[in-house]
N, C-alpha and C positions, 0 to 999 in steps of 0.2 A: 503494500500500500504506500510505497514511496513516490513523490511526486519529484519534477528538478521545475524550475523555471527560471530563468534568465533575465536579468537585468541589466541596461546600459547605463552605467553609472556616468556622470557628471563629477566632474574637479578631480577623477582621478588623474597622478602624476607622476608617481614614483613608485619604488621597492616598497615603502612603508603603508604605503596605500591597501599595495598587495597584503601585508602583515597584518592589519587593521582588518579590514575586511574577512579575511579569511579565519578568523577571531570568532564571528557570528557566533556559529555553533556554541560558543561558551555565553553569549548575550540573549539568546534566544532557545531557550527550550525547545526541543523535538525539530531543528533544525540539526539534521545529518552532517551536512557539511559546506563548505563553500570555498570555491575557486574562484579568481578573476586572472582573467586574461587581460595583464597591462594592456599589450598590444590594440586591443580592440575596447578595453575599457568592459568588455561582457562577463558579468560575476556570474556563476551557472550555482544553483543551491538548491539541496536535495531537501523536501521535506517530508518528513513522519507527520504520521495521521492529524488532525487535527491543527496542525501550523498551518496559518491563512499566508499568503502573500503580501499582501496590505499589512501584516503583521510586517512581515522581513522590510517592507518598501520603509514602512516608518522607521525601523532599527539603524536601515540605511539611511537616509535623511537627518536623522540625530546623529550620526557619524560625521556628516559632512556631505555627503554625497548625494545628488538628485537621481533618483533610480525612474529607470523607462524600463516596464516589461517588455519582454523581446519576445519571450515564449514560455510554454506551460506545456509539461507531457509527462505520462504516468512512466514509471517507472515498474519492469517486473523483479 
């Protein structure tokens, strides 16, 4: 019952960005995990049952960052 979906983040910049972000998991409950891809600025983040997106988007925005969903797909 795992989902991933994807956000393009705003004012990413650097390495720490990367570190920051990918942090999630520990600020947000039943959030699996999260990557960003500097390159592209796209953070891909796996979520467990019950984590909304709009949950993560806000987590990302109290970070610094203005998150745009890119995409949403189940996970087997």
């Amino acid at each position: 019952g795992s989902r991933c979906i994807q956000f393009y983040l705003e004012g990413v910049h650097c390495v720490a960005c990367v570190w920051l972000t990918e942090k999630l998991p520990e600020f947000v409950p039943g959030v699996r995990s999260a990557r960003l891809d500097l390159g592209n600025s796209v953070a891909s983040v796996t979520l467990g049952p019950g984590v909304s997106a709009a949950r993560v988007a806000r987590e990302f925005a109290r970070l610094g960052y203005r998150p745009h969903p890119v995409k949403l797909s189940e996970l087997d």
